[in-house]
Biopython code that builds the backbone (N, CA, C, O; Angstrom):
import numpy as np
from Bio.PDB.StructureBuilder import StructureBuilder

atoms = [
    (1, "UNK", "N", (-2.469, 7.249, 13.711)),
    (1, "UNK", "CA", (-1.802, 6.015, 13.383)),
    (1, "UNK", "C", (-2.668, 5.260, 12.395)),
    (1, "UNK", "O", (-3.897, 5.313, 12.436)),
    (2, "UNK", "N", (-2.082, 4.653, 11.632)),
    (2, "UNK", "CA", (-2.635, 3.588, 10.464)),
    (2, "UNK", "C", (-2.278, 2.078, 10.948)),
    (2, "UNK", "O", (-1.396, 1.866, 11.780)),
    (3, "UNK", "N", (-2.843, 1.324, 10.506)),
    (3, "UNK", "CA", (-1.999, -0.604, 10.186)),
    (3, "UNK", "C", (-1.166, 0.187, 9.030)),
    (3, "UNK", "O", (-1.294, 1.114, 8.230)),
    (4, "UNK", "N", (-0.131, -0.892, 9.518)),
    (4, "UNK", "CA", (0.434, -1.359, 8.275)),
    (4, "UNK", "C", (0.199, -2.388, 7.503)),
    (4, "UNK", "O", (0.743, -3.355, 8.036)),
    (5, "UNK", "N", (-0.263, -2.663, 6.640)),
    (5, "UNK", "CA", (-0.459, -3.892, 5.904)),
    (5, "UNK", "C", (-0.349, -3.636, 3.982)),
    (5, "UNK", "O", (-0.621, -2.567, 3.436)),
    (6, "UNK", "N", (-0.017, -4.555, 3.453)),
    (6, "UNK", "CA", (0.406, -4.462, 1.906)),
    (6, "UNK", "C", (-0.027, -6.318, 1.475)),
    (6, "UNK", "O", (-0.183, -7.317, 2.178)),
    (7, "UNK", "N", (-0.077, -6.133, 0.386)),
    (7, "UNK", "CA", (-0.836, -7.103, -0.422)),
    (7, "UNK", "C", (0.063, -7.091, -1.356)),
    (7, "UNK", "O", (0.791, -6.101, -1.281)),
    (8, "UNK", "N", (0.453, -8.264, -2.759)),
    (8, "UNK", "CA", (0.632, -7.948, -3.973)),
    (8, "UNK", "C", (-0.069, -8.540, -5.250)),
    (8, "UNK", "O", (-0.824, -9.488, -5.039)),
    (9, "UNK", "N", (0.057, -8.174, -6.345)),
    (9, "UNK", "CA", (-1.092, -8.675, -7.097)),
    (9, "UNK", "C", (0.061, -9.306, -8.559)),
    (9, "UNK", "O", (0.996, -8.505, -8.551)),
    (10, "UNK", "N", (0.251, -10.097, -9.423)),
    (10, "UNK", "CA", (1.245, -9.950, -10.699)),
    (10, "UNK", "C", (-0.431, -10.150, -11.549)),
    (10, "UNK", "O", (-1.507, -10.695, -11.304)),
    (11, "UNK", "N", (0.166, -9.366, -12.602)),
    (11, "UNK", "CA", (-0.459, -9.326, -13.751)),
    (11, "UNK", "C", (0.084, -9.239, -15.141)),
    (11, "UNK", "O", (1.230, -8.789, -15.138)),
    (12, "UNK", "N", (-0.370, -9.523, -16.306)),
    (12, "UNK", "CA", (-0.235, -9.642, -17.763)),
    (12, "UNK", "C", (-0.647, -8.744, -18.394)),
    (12, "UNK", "O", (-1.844, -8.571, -18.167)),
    (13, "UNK", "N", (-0.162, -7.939, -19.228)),
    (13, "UNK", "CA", (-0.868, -7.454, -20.579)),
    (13, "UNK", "C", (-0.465, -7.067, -21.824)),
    (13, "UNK", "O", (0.757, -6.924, -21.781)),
    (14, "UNK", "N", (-0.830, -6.861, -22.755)),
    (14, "UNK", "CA", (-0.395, -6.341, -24.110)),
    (14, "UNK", "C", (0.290, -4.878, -24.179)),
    (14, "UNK", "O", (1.110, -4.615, -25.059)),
    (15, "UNK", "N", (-0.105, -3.929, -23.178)),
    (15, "UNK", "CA", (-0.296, -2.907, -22.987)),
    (15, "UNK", "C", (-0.125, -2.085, -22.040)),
    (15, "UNK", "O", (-1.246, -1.668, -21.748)),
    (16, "UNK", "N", (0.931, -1.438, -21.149)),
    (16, "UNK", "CA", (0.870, -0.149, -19.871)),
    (16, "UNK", "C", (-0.540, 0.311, -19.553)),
    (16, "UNK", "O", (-0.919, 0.579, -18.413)),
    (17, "UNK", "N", (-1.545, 0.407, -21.019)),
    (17, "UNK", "CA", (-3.073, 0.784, -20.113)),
    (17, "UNK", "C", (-3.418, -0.101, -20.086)),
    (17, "UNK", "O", (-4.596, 0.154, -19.833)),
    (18, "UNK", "N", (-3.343, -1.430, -20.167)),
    (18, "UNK", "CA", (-4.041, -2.538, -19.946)),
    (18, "UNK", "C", (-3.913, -3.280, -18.343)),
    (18, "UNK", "O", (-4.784, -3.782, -17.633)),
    (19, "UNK", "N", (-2.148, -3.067, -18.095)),
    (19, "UNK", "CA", (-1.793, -3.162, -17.042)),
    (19, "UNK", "C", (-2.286, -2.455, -16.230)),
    (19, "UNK", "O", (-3.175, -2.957, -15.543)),
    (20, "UNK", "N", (-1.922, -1.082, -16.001)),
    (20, "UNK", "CA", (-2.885, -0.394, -15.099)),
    (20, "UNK", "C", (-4.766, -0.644, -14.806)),
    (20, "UNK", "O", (-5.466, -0.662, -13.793)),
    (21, "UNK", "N", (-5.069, -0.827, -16.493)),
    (21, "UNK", "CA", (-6.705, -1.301, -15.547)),
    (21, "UNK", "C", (-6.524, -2.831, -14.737)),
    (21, "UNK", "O", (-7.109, -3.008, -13.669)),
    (22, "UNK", "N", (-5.957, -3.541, -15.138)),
    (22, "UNK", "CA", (-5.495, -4.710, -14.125)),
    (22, "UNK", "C", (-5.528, -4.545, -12.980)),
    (22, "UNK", "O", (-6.364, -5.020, -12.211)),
    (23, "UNK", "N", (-4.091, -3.443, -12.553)),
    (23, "UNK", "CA", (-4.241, -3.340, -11.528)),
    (23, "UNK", "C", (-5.015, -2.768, -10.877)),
    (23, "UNK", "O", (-5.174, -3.120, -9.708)),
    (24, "UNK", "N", (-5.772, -1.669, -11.436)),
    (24, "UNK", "CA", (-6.795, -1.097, -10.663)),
    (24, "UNK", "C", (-8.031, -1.824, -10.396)),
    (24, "UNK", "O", (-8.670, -1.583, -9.372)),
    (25, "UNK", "N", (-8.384, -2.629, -11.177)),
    (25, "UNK", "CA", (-9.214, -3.888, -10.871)),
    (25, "UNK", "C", (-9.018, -4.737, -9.661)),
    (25, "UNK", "O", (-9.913, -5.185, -8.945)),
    (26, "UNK", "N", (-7.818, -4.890, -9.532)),
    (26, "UNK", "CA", (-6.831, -6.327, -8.593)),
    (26, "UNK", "C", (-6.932, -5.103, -7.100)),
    (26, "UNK", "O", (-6.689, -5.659, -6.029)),
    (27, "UNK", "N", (-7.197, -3.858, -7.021)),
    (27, "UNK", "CA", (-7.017, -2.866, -5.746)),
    (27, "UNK", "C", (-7.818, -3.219, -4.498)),
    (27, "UNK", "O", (-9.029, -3.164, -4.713)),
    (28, "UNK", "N", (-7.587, -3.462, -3.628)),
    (28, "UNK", "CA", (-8.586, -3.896, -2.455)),
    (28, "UNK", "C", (-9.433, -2.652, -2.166)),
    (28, "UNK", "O", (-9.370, -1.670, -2.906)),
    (29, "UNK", "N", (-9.988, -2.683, -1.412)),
    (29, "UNK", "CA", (-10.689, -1.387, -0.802)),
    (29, "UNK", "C", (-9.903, -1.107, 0.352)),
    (29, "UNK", "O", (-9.729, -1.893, 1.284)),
    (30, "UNK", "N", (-9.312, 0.343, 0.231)),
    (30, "UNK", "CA", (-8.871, 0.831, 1.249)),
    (30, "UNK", "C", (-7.323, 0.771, 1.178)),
    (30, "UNK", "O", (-6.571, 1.064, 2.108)),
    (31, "UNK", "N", (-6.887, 0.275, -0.275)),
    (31, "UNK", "CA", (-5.718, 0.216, -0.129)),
    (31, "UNK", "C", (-4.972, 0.981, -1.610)),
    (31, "UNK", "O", (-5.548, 1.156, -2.684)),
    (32, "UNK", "N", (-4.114, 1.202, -1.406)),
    (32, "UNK", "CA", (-3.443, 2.645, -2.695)),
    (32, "UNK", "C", (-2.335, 1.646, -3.499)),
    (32, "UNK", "O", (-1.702, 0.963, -2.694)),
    (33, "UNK", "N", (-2.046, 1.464, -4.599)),
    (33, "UNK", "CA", (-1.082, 1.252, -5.463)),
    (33, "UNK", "C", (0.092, 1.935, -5.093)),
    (33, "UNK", "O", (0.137, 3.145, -5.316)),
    (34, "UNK", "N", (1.187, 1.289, -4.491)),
    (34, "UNK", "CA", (2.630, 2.009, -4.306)),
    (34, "UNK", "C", (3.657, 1.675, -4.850)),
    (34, "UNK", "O", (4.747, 2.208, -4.644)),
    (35, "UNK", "N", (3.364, 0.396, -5.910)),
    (35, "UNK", "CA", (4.530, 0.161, -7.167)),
    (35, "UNK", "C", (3.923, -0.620, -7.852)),
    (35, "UNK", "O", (2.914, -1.295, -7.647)),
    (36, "UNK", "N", (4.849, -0.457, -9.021)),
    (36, "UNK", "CA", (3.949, -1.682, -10.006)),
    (36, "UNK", "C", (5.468, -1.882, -11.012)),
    (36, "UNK", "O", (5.495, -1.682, -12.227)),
    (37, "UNK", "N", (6.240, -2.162, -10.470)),
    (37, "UNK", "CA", (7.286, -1.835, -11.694)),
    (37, "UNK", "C", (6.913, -3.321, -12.612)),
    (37, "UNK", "O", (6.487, -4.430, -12.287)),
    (38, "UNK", "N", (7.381, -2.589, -14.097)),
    (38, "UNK", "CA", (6.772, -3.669, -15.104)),
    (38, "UNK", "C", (8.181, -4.253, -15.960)),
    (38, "UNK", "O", (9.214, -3.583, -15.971)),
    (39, "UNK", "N", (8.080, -5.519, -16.631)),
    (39, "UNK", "CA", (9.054, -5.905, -17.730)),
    (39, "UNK", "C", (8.175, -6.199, -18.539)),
    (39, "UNK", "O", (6.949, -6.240, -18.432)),
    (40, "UNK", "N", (9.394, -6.567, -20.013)),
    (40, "UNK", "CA", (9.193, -6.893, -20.859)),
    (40, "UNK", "C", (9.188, -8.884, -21.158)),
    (40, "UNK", "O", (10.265, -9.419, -20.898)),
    (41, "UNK", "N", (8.650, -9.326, -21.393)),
    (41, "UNK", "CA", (8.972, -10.917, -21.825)),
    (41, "UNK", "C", (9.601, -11.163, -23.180)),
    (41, "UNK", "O", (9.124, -10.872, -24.278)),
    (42, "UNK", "N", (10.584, -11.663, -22.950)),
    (42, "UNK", "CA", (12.108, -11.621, -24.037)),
    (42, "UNK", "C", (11.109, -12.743, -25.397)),
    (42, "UNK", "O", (10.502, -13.443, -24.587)),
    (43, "UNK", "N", (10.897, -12.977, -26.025)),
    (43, "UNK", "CA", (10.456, -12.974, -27.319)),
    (43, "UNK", "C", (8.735, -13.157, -27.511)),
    (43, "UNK", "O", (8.252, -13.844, -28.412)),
    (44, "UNK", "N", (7.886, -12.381, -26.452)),
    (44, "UNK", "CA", (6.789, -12.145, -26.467)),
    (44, "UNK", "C", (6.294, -10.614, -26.465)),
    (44, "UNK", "O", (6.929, -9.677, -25.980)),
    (45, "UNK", "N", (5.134, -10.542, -27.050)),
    (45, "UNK", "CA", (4.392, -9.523, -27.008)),
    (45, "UNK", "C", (3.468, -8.889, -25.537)),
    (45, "UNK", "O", (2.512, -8.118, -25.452)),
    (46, "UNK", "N", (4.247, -9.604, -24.545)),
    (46, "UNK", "CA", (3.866, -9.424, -23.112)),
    (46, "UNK", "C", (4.394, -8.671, -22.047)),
    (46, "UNK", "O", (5.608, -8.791, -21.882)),
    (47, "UNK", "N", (3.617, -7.723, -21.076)),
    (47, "UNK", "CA", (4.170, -6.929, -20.298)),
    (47, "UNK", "C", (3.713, -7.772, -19.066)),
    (47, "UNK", "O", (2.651, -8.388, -19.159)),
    (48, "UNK", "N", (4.517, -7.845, -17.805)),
    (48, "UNK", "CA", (4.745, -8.303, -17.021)),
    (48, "UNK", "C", (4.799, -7.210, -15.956)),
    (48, "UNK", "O", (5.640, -6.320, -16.081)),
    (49, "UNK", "N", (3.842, -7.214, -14.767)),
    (49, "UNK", "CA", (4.142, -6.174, -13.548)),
    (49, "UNK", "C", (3.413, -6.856, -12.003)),
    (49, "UNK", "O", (2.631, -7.792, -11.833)),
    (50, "UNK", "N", (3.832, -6.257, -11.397)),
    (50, "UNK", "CA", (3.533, -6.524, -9.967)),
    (50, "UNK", "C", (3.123, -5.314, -9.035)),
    (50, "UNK", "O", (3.881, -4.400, -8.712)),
    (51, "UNK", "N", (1.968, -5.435, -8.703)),
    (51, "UNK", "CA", (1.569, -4.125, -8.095)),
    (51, "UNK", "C", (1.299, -4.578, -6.888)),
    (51, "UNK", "O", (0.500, -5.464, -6.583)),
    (52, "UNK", "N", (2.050, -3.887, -6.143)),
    (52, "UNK", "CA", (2.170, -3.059, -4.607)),
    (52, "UNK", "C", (1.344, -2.615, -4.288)),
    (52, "UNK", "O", (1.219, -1.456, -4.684)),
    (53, "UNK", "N", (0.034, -3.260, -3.236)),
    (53, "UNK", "CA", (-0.884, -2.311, -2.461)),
    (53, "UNK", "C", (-0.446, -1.840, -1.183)),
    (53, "UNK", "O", (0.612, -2.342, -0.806)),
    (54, "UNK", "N", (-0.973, -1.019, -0.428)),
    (54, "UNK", "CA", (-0.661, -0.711, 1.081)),
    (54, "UNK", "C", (-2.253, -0.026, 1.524)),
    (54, "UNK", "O", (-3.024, 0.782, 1.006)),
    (55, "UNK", "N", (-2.240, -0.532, 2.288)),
    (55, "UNK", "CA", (-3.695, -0.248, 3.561)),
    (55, "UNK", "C", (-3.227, 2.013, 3.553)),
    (55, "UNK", "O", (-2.147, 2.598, 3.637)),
    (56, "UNK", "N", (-4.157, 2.354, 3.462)),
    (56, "UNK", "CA", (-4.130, 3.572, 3.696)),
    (56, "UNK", "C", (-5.600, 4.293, 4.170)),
    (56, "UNK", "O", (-5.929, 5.477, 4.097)),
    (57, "UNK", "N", (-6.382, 3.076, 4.704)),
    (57, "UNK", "CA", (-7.373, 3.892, 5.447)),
    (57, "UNK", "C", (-7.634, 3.519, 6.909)),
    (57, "UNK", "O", (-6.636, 3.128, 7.513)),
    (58, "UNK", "N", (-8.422, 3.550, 7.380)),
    (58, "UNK", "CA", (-8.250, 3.223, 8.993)),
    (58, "UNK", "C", (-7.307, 3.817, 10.064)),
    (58, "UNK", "O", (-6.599, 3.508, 11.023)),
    (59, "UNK", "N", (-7.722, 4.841, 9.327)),
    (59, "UNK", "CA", (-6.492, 6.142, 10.376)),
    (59, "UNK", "C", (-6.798, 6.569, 11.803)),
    (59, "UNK", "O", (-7.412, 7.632, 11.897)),
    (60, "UNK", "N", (-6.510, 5.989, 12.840)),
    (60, "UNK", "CA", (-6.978, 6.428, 14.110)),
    (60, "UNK", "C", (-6.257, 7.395, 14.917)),
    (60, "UNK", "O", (-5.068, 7.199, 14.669)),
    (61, "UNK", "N", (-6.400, 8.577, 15.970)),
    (61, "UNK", "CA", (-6.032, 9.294, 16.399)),
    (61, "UNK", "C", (-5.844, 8.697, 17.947)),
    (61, "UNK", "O", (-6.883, 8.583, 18.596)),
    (62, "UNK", "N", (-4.941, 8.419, 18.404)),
    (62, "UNK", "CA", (-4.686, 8.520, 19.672)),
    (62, "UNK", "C", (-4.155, 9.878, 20.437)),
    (62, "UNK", "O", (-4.021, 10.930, 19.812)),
    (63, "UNK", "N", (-3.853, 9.762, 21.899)),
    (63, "UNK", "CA", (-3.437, 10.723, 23.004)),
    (63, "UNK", "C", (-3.027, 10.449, 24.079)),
    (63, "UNK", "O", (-3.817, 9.752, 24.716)),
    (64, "UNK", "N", (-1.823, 10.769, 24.746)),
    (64, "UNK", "CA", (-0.995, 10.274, 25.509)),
    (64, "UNK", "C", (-0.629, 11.445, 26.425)),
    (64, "UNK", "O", (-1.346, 12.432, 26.258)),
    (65, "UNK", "N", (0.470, 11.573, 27.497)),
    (65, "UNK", "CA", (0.528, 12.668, 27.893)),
    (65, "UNK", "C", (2.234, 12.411, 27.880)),
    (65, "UNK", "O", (2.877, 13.213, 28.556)),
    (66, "UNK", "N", (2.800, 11.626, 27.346)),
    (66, "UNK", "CA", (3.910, 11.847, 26.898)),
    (66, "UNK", "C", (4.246, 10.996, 25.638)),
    (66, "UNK", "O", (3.450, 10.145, 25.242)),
    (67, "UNK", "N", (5.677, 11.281, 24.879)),
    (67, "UNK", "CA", (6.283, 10.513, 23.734)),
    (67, "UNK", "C", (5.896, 9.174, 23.959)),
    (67, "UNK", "O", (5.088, 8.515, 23.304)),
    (68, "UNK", "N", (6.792, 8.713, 25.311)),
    (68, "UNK", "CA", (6.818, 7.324, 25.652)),
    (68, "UNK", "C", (5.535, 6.069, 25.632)),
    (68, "UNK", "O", (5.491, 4.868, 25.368)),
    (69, "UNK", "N", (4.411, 7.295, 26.144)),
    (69, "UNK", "CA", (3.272, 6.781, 26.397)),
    (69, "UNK", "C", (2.560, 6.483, 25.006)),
    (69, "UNK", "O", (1.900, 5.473, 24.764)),
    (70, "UNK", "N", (2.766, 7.350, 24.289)),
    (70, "UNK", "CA", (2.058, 7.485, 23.079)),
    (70, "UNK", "C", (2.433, 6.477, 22.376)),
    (70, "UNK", "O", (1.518, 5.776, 21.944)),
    (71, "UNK", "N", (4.147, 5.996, 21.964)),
    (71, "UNK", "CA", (4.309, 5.289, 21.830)),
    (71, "UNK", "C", (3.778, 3.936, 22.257)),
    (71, "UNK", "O", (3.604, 3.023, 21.450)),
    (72, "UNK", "N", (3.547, 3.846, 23.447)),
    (72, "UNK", "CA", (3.400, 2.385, 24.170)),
    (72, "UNK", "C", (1.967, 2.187, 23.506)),
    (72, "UNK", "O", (1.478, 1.071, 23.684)),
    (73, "UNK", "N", (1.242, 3.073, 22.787)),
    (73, "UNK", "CA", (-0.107, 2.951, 22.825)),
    (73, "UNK", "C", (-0.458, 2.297, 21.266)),
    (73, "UNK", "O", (-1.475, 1.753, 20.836)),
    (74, "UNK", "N", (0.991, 2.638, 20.571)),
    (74, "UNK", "CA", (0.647, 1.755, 19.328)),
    (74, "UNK", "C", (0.952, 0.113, 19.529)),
    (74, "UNK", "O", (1.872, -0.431, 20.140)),
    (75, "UNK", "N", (-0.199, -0.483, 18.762)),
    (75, "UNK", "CA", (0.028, -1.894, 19.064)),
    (75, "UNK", "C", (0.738, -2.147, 17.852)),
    (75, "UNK", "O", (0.774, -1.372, 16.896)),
    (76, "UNK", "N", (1.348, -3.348, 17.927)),
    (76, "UNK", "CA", (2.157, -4.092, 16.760)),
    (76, "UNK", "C", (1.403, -4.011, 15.129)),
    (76, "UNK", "O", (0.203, -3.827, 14.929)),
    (77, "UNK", "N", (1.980, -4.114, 14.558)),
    (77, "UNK", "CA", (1.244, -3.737, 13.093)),
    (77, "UNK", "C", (0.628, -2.228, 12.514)),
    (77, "UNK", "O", (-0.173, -1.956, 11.620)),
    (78, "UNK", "N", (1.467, -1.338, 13.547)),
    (78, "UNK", "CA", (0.279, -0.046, 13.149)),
    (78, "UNK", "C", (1.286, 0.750, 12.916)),
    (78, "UNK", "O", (2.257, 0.005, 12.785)),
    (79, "UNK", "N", (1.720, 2.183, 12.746)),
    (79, "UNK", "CA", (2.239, 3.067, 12.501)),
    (79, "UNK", "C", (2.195, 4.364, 12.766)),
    (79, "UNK", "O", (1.340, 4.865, 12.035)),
    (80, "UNK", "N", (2.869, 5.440, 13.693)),
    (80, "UNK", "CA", (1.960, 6.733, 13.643)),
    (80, "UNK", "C", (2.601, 7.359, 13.062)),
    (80, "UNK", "O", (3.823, 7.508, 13.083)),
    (81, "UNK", "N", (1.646, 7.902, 12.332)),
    (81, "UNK", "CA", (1.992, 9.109, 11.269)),
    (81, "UNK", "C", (2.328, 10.616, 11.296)),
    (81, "UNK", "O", (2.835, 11.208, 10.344)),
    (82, "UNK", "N", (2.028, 11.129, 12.366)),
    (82, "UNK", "CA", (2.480, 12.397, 12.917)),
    (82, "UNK", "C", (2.079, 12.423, 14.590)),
    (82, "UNK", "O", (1.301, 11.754, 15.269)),
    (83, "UNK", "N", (3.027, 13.556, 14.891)),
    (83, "UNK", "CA", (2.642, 13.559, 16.342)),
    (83, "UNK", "C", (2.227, 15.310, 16.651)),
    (83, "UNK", "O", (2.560, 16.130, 15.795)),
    (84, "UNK", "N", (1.750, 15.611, 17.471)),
    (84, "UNK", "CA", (1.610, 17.127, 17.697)),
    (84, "UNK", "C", (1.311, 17.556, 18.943)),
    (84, "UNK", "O", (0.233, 17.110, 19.335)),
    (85, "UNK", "N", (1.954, 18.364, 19.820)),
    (85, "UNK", "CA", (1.465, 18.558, 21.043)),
    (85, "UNK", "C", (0.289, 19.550, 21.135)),
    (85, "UNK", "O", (0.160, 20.594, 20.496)),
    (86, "UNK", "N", (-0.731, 18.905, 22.257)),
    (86, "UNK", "CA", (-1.959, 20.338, 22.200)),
    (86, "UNK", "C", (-2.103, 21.034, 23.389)),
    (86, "UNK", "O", (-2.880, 21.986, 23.456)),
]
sb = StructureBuilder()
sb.init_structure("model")
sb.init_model(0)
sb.init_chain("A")
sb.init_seg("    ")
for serial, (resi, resn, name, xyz) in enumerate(atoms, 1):
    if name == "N":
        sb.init_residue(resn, " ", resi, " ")
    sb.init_atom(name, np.array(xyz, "f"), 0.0, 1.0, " ", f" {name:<3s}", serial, name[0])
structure = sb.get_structure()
C-alpha cells in the first residue's frame, strides 16, 4: 500500500523545455509528475501548464489472513496496490 496524496504546481514559459525544467524543479521528493497539460496565451508569447504531482514512495507491505482483514488494515488516505496470497 502507498498514501495517496498529490500536490499541484502552475507554471510559465517561453518554451515546452522550459516548462518541463519548471516543473521538474517545482517536483517534491518522492513524488512523480502525472500531468502537466499546457496552453497557449491568446496574444502572448506564453505557455501556460499545471503539473500534477502524486506521492509514489512510501510503499508499505502489509498481511492479513483474509481480504476483509487486509482491507480493514488500510487506514484512510492510503491505497493498496496489489494483493497476493502466500
Amino acid at each position: 500500500m502507498r498514501p495517496v496524496e498529490t500536490t499541484s504546481v502552475a507554471v510559465e514559459g517561453a518554451s515546452l523545455e522550459e516548462i518541463q525544467t519548471q516543473l521538474e524543479a517545482h517536483r517534491p521528493a518522492g513524488f512523480d509528475l502525472i500531468s502537466s497539460p499546457v496552453e497557449m496565451i491568446k496574444g502572448a508569447a506564453v505557455l501556460k501548464a499545471v503539473g500534477t504531482y502524486a506521492r509514489r514512495d512510501q510503499v508499505t507491505e502489509i498481511q492479513a489472513d483474509d481480504l476483509d482483514a487486509l482491507h480493514a488494515k488500510v487506514p484512510e488516505g492510503w491505497q493498496l496496490l496489489n494483493v497476493r496470497s502466500a
